[in-house]
C-alpha positions in Angstrom: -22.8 2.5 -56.2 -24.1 0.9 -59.5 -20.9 -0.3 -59.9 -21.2 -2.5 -56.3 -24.4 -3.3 -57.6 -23.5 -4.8 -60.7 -20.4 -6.7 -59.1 -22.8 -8.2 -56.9 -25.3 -9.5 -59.7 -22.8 -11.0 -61.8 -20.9 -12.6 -58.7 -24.9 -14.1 -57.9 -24.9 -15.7 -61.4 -21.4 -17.7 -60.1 -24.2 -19.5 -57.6 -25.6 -21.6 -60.8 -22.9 -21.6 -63.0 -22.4 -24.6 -64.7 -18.8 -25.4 -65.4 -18.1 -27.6 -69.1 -17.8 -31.0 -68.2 -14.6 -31.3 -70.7 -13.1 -27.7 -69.6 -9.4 -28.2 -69.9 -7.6 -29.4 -66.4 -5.4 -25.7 -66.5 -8.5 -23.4 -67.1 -10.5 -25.0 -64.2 -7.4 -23.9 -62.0 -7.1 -20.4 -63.5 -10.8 -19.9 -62.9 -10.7 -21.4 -59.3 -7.3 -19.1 -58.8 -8.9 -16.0 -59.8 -12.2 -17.5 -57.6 -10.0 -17.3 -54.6 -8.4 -14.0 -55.3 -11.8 -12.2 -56.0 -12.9 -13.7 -52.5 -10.1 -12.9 -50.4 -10.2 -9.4 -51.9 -14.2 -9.2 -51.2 -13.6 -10.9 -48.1 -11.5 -7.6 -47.0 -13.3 -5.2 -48.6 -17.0 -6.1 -47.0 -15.7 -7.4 -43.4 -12.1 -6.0 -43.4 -9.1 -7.8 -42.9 -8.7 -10.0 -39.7 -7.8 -7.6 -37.1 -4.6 -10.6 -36.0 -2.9 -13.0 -37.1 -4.6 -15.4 -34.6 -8.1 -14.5 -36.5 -6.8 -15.2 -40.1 -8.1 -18.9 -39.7 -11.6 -17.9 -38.6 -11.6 -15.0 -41.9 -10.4 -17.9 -43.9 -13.6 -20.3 -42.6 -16.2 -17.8 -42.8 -15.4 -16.4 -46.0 -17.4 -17.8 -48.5 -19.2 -17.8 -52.0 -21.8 -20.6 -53.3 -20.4 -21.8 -57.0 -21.9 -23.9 -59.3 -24.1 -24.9 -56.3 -21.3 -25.9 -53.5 -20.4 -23.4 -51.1 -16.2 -22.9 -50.9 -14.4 -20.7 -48.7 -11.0 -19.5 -48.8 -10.3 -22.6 -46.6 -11.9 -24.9 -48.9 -10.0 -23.5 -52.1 -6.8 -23.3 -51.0 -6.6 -26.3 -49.0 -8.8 -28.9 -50.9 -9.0 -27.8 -54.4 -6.1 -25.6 -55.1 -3.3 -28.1 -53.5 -4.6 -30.8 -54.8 -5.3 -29.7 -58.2 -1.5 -28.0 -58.2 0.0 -30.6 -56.4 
């Protein structure tokens, strides 16, 4: 349990993080990467996997984290940062 506990502090510090404005372009996308990994993976772990495939939009909607004071979901990172950054 003070394991949980301490995962859950240091993901609340990710709510005022303040990202270098001259962070190079490929470490921003390994950090948002590994963001949307360690979401997806909380994500299942707190509410469970979506019980269909019909229901994997609505778990990619709702799941959420606020970062560096903007809240993304899985939706948000994969389809406007992620592509867009990659593409």
């Amino acid at each position: 349990m003070a394991r949980w506990v301490d995962f859950m502090d240091d993901l609340s510090a990710m709510q005022v993080i303040a990202l270098p404005a001259n962070m190079p372009e490929d470490q921003k996308v390994a950090l948002l990467m590994n963001l949307y990994h360690l979401l997806c993976l909380h994500g299942i772990q707190v509410i469970g996997p979506a019980s269909s495939r019909v229901n994997w939009p609505q778990f990619f909607c709702s799941v959420a984290y606020l970062f560096n004071f903007h809240v993304l979901s899985l939706y948000e990172l994969e389809h406007v940062v992620l592509r867009y950054t990659l593409d």
